[in-house]
N, C-alpha and C positions, 0 to 999 in steps of 0.2 A: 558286358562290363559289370562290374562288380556290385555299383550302384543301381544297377537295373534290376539284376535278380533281387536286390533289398526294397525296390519298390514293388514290383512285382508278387512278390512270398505275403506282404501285406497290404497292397491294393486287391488282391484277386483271391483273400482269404474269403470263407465261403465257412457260412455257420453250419449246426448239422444238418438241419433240413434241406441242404445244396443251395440256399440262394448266396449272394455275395452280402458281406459284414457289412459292407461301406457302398451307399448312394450316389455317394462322389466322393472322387478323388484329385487332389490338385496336384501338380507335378511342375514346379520350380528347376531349370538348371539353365545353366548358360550356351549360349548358342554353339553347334558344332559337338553338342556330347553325348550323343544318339538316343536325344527323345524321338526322333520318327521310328528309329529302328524299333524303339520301347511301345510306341503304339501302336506298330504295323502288328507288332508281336501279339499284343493285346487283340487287336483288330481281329486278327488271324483266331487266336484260340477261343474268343466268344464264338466264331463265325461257322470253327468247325468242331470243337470239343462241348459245345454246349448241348444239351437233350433234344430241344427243340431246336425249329430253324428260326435265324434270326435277322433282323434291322437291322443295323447299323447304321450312323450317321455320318460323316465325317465332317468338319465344319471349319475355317480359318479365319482371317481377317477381312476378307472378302470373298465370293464365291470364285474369281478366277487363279485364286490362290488355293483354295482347297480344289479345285480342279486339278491345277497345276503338280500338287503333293499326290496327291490319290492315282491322278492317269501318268503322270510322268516320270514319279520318284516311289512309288507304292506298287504300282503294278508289274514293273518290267522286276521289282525283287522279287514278288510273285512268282514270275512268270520263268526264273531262273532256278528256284527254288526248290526244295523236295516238296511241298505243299501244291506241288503241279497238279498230282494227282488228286488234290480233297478238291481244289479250282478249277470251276469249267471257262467264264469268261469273261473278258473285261469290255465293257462296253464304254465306246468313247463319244458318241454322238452328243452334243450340245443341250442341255436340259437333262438330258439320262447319261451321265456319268455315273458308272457302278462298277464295282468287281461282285459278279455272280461265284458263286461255289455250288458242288455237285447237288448238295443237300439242299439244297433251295435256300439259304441262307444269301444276304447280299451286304455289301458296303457302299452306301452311294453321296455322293454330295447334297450337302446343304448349305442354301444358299446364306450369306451372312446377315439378309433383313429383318426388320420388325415382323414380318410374316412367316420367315420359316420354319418349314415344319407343319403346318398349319394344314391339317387332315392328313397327316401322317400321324403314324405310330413306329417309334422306334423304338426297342429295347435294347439300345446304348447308344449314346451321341459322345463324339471323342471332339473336343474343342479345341481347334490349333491356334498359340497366337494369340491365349485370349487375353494378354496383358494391354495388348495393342487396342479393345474396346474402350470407348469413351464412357460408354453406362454399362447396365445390366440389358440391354433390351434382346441381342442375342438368346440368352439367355432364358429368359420370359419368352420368350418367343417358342424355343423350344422345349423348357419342362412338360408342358400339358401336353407335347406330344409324348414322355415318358412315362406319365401316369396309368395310363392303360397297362 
């Protein structure tokens, strides 16, 4: 959609030195107008277009919900996709939820408490839902895993 590649061209703009312009980016739209497709997309080209291999986070309103998004609604587009080839494999066991890729790069859940993240290091956490938090503590929770 139209709106995506306009988010996209200026969340994922990238100064000269190659790293990304913007630390955060928030992304407002209303339900059913393919923000997962926009982050899976995101997800996807950190995951496999970046130099090095990468973290990734994924995070919802609670953990069984970004479970839900990531193994149920994120991986089988995956798994359909031309992207077959850069993706080796999605793990679904309880506590290790991930989508692995060839390069050693992965996507895995985070869980939505005051704790998580907490001896991880991630080099990008995608926030689902977060309108739906009572505070910041998500949040706090996981920057100090992105500072590394």
């Amino acid at each position: 959609m139209p709106w995506q590649q306009r988010v996209a061209d200026v969340a994922l703009e990238l100064l000269p030195d190659g790293s990304l312009a913007y630390g955060k980016v928030i992304v407002l739209v209303p339900r059913q107008n393919g923000k997962t497709t926009l982050m899976l997309a995101v997800e996807c080209w950190r995951a496999t277009a970046w130099p090095e291999m990468q973290h990734i986070g994924y995070t919802a309103q609670d953990g069984n919900a970004a479970r839900k998004k990531l193994i149920q609604e994120q991986a089988p587009i995956l798994e359909r996709s031309r992207l077959r080839s850069l993706w080796f494999n999605t793990y679904r066991g309880v506590g290790d939820e991930r989508i692995l890729w060839k390069n050693g790069s992965q996507i895995d859940v985070v869980a939505s408490s005051a704790s998580s993240g907490h001896g991880r290091t991630y080099d990008m956490v995608v926030f689902d839902e977060a309108f739906d938090d009572a505070d910041d503590r998500r949040e706090q929770a996981l920057i100090p895993s992105l500072v590394t």
